[in-house]
C-alpha positions in Angstrom: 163.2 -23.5 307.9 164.1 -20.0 308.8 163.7 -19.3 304.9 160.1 -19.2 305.8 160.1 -15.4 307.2 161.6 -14.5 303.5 157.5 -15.7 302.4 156.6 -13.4 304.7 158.1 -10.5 303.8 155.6 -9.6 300.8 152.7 -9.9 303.3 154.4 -7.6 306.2 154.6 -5.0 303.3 151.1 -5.5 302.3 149.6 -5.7 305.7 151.3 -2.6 307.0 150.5 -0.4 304.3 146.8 -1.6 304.2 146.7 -1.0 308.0 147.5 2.8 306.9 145.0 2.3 303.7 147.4 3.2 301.7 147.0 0.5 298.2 150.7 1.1 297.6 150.8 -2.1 299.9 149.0 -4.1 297.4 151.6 -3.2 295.0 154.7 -3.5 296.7 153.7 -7.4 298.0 153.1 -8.3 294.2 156.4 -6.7 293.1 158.1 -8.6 296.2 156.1 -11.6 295.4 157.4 -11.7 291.4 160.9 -10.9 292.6 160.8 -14.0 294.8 159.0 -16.6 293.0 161.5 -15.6 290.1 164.8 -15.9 292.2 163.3 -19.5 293.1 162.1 -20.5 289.6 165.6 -19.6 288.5 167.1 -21.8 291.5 164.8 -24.6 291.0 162.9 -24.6 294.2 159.3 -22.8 293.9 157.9 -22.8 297.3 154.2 -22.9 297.5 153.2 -20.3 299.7 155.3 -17.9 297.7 153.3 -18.9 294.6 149.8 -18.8 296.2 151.0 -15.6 297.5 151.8 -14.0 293.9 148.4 -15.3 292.9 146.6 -13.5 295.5 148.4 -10.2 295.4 147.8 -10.2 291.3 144.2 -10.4 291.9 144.4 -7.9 294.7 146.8 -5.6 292.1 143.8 -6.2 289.3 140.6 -5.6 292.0 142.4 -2.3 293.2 143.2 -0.9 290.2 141.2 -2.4 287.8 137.8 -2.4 289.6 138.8 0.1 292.3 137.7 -2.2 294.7 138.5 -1.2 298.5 138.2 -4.8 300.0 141.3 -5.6 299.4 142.7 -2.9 301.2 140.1 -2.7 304.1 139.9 -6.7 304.7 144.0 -7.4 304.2 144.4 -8.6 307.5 141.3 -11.4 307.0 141.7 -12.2 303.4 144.9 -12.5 303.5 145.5 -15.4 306.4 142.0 -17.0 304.9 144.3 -17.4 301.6 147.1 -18.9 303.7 144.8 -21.0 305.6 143.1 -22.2 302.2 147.0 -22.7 300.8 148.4 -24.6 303.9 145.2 -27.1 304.7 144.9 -27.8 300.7 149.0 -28.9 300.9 148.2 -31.0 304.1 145.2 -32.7 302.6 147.4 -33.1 299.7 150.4 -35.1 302.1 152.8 -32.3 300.3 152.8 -29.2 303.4 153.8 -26.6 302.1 156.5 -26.2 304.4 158.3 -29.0 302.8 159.7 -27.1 299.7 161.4 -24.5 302.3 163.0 -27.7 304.6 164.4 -28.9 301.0 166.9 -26.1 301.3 168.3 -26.9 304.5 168.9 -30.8 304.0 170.0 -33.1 301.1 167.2 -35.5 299.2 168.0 -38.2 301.1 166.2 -37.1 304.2 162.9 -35.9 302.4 161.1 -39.4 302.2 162.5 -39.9 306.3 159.1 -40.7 307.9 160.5 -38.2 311.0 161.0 -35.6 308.2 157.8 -36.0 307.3 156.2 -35.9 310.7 157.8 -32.7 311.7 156.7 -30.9 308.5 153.0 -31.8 308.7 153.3 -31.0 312.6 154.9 -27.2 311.6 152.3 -27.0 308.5 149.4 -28.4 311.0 150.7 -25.5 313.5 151.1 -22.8 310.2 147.3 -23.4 309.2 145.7 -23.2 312.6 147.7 -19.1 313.3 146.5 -18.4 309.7 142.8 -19.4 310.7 143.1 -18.1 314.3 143.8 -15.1 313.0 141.6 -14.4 310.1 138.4 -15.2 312.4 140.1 -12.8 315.0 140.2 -9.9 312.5 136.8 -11.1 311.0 135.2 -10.3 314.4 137.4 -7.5 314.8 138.3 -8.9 318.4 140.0 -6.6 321.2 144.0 -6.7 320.7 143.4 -8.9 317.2 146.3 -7.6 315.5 148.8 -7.6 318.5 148.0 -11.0 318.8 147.7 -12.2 315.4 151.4 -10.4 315.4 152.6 -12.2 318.2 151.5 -15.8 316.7 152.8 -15.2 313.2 156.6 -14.1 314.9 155.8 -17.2 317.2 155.2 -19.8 314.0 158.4 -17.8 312.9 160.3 -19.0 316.3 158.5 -22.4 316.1 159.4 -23.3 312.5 163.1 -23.0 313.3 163.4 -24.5 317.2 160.9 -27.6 316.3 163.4 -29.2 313.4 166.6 -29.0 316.1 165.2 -30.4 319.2 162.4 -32.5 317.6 164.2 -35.6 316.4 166.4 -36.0 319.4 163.5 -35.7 321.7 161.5 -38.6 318.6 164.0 -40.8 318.7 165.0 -40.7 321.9 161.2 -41.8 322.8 160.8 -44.5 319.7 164.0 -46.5 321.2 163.2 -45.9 325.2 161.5 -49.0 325.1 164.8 -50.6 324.5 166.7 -48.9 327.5 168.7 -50.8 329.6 169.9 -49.3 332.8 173.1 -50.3 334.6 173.8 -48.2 338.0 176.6 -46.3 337.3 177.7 -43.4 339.5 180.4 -41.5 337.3 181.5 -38.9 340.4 182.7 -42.0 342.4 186.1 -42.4 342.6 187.2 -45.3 340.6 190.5 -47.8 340.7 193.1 -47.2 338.5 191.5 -50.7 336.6 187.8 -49.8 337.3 186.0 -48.3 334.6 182.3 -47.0 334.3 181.7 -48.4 331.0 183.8 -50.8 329.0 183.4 -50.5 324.8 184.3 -54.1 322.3 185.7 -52.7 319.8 186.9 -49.3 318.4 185.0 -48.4 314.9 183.5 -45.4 314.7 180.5 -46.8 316.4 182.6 -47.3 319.5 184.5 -44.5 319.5 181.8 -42.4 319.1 179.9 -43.7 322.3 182.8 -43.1 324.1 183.5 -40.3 324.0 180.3 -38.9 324.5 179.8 -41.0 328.0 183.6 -39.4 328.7 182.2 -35.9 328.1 179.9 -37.0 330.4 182.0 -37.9 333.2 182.1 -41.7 332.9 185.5 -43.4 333.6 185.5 -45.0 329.4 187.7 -48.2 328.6 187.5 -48.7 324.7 188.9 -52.2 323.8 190.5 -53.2 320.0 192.5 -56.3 318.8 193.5 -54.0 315.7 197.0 -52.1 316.3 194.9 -49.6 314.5 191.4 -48.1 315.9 188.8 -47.0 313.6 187.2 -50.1 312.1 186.5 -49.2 308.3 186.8 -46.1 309.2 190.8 -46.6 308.7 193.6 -46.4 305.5 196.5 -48.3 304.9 199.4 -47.7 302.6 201.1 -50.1 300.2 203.1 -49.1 297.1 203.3 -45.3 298.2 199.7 -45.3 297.7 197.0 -44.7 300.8 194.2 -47.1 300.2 190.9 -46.4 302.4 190.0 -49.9 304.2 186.4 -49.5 304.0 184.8 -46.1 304.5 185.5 -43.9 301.3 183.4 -40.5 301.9 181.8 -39.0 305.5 177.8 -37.5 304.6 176.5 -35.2 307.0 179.0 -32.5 307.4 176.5 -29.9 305.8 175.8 -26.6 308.5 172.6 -28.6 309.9 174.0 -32.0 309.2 173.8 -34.6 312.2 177.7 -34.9 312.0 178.7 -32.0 312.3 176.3 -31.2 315.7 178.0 -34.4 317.0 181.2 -32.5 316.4 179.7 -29.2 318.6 179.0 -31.8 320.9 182.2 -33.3 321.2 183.9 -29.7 320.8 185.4 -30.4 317.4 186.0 -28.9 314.5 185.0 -30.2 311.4 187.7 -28.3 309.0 190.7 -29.7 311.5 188.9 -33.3 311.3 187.9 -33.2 307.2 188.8 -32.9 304.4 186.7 -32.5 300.8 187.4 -35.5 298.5 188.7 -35.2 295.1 187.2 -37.6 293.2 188.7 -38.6 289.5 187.7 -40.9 286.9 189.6 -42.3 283.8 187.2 -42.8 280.9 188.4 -44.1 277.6 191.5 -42.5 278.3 190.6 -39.2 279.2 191.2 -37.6 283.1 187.7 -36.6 284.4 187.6 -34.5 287.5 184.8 -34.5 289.3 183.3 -31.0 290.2 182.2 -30.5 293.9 179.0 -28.6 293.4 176.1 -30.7 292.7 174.4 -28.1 289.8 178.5 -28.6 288.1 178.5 -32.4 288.1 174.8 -31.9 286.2 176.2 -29.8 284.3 179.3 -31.8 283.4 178.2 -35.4 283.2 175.6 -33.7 281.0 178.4 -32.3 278.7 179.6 -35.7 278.6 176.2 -37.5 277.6 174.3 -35.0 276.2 171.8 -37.9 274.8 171.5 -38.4 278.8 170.9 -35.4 280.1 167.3 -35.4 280.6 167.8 -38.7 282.5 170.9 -37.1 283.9 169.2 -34.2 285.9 165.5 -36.5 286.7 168.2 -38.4 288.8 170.0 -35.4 290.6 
C-alpha cells in the first residue's frame, strides 16, 4: 500500500508549483502522470487514481494553454482533491476502491476476494475520500492553516494506508474468534516440576508445532506429544528407492515479503532462507523434459509457447 505515495507524486509537483503560480506545475504532473500510467499499462496493473489523475492534468494542460485559463493554476489546491474525492467515492459506490489496484501489488490473487481484504480496502478508501473532501472545502473557504493541515492529513493517509493493512487483521481476527476463547489459569513465571508443564499439545503437525512454540516464546513450560517417530504431520518426507517422497505437503504459500508465513517466522526469530527452499517443479510431456519457470509472467509465457491455441485462456486464468 505504500505504492500509494508514488500517485501522489504528480499532484505534490502540481500543487507546489501552482502554490508559486507558476503553470510549469500543470505540466510536469501530466508528464509524471503519462510516465506512470505507462510503466503500469506496460506491467499490467493500471491503478485508478493514476488514471483519473492523467485525465485531470490533460484537461488542466489543454485549459492552461489552450484557453489560458488561470483556474487551474489559482484553484489547484480545491480542484484537485474535489477530483480525488469525485474518483475515490465513485470506486466505493462502485464496491471496486480504488485502493484495491495498489494492494494487488503487495499480495497474490488469492487474497483479493478475502472478505477482510475487502473490509480494509473500503475502510482506507472510506478514510482517502473523507482527507480529499476535508480538504478541498478547507481550501474552498480558504480556512486559517488550510494548507498545513491539508498537508498534514494527506502525509497522515500516507502513514495510515501502510500501518492499517499490518496490524488490522490481527486485531479483526483476533475479535471475530474471541467469542470462542477459553481461558485456563496458567501462570507461566511459576516454577514448574520437572513433569509439570503449562500447556500440553496432541500431536506434532505443523498445527501443533506452531502453537508451541509461540506459547514457549512466551514463557509457557510447552509439552508437545506425537506417536510418529517422526514430528511434522504432512508436513514430513520419507525415502524409498534413493528417492525422497513428500508425505503430504508438497509446496509452503506465504513466504512472499508481506506473507503471513514469513511474519510468523519474525515472530519466532527465523529465517526463512535457512528454513526454505524454492521448488523445482518438472513435468514429462509426451516425452519431452518441461521445466517449470519460477516467475509467474515466464510460466504465461511458456505454457503459452506450448498451447498457443490456449493462450488467451491461458493468461484469463493467471
Amino acid at each position: 500500500m505504500a505504492c500509494i505515495a508514488i500517485s501522489f507524486i504528480p499532484w505534490i509537483v502540481y500543487w507546489v508549483l501552482s502554490g508559486l503560480r507558476n503553470p510549469l506545475g500543470v505540466v510536469l504532473a501530466f508528464a509524471i502522470s503519462l510516465a506512470l500510467l505507462a510503466w503500469e499499462v506496460k506491467s499490467r496493473r493500471v491503478n485508478f487514481m493514476d488514471v483519473t489523475s492523467l485525465i485531470y492534468f490533460t484537461v488542466a494542460l489543454v485549459g492552461t494553454y489552450a484557453f489560458d485559463l488561470k483556474l487551474f493554476v489559482e484553484e489547484s489546491g480545491f480542484l484537485g482533491y474535489m477530483v480525488l474525492f469525485i474518483m475515490a467515492a465513485c470506486s466505493i459506490a462502485a464496491r471496486n476502491p480504488f485502493t484495491f489496484q495498489v494492494s494487488k501489488r503487495d499480495y497474490p490473487e488469492v487474497y483479493w476476494r478475502d472478505r477482510m481484504f475487502i473490509f480494509i480496502n473500503n475502510v482506507i478508501a472510506i478514510a482517502w475520500a473523507l482527507i480529499f473532501l476535508v480538504n478541498a472545502v478547507m481550501l474552498f473557504f480558504e480556512l486559517p492553516y488550510a494548507k498545513a493541515i491539508t498537508i498534514t492529513l494527506v502525509v497522515a493517509g500516507i502513514i495510515f494506508s501502510v500501518a492499517f493493512p499490518l496490524k488490522a487483521p490481527a486485531y479483526l481476527a483476533t475479535r471475530e474468534f474471541r467469542r470462542y476463547d477459553w481461558k485456563v489459569e496458567v501462570d507461566a513465571g511459576e516454577p514448574k516440576e520437572e513433569d509439570e508443564y503449562d500447556v500440553i499439545i496432541v500431536g506434532s503437525g505443523i498445527g501443533g508445532l506452531t502453537c508451541g512454540a509461540l506459547l514457549s516464546k512466551r514463557g509457557y513450560k510447552v509439552l508437545v506429544l506425537e506417536q510418529h517417530h517422526q514430528v511434522g504431520g504432512y508436513c514430513t518426507s520419507f525415502r524409498r528407492g534413493g528417492f525422497v517422497f513428500n508425505s503430504g505437503v508438497e509446496d509452503v504459500s506465504g513466504l512472499w515479503d508481506k506473507g503471513p508465513i514469513t511474519y510468523l517466522l519474525k515472530e519466532l526469530g527465523l529465517s526463512r532462507e535457512e528454513l526454505f527452499v524454492r521448488n523445482k517443479v518438472r513435468y514429462i510431456f509426451k516425452g519431452e523434459l518441461i521445466d517449470m519457470p519460477d516467475n509467474l509472467d515466464e510460466l504465461v509465457k511458456k505454457l503459452s509457447q506450448m498451447f498457443p491455441s490456449e493462450e488467451e485462456s491461458i493468461r484469463a486464468f493467471f
